[in-house]
Each structure stands twice: as C-alpha cells, then as structure tokens.
C-alpha positions in Angstrom: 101.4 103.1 107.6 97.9 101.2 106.7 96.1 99.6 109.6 97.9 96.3 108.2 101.2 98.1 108.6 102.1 98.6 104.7 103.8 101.8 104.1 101.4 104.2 101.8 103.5 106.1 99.4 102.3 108.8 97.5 99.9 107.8 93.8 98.7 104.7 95.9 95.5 103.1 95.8 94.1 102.1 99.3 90.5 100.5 100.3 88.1 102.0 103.5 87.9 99.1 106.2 85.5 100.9 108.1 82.2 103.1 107.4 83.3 106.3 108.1 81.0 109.5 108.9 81.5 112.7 106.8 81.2 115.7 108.5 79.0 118.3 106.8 77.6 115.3 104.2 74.6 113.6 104.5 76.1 110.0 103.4 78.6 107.6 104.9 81.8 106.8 103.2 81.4 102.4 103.1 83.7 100.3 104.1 85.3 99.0 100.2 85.2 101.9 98.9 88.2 102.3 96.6 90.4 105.5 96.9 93.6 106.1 93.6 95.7 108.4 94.0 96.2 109.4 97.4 99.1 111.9 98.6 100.8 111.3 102.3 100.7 114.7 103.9 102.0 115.9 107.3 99.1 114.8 110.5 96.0 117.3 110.8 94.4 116.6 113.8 95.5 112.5 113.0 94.2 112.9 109.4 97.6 111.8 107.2 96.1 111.1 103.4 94.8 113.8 101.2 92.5 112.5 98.3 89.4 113.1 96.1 86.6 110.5 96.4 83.7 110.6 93.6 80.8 111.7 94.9 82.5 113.5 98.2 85.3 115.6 96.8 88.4 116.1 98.3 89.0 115.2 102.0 91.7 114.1 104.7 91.5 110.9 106.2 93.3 108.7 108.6 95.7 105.9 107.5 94.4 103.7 110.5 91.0 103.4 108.5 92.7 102.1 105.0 94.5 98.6 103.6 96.4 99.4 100.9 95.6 97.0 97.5 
C-alpha cells in the first residue's frame, strides 16, 4: 500500500512525497519526483518497491514514502 492506502501493483507509476537521502549518492531524491514502472517485491529491511530512477539507477524504496498517480 501507498502512504494514501492505494494498493501498488506491479508496472505502476507512483510519485516521492518526501525528500529522501541516498545512501552512497551525493544528491537527494525530491519530493515529486516521478517513478514508471515499479515492481512490488518481498520487504528488505522495510524497502517493498524495486525501480530505476534517471539519474540514480536502480534502488529499493519504501511504499510509505510514495502516492501512486
């Protein structure tokens, strides 16, 4: 679920709602930053959606810091 409650299903697009550090990156991932194509995986350590953001690469994050759109 998205910090709204939505159910994320794999292929969906979701938005950041918080600036989020990147460990081992020198930049901050903004809040509004647009994420396609994400894939629902089993929790890491509380990190539940795999995708690839330009300019970072690919990276887990947590679905409490998304709204799906």
């Amino acid at each position: 679920k998205d910090a709204n409650g939505q159910l994320l299903q794999d292929g969906d697009s979701v938005v950041l709602i918080k600036d989020l550090k990147v460990k081992g990156a020198s930049g901050v991932l903004k809040s509004g930053t647009k994420v396609k194509g994400i894939r629902v995986i089993e929790p890491e350590a509380g990190h539940n959606i795999a995708c690839r953001i330009d300019g970072f690469g690919a990276m887990n994050l947590k679905s409490e810091y998304v709204k799906k759109v």
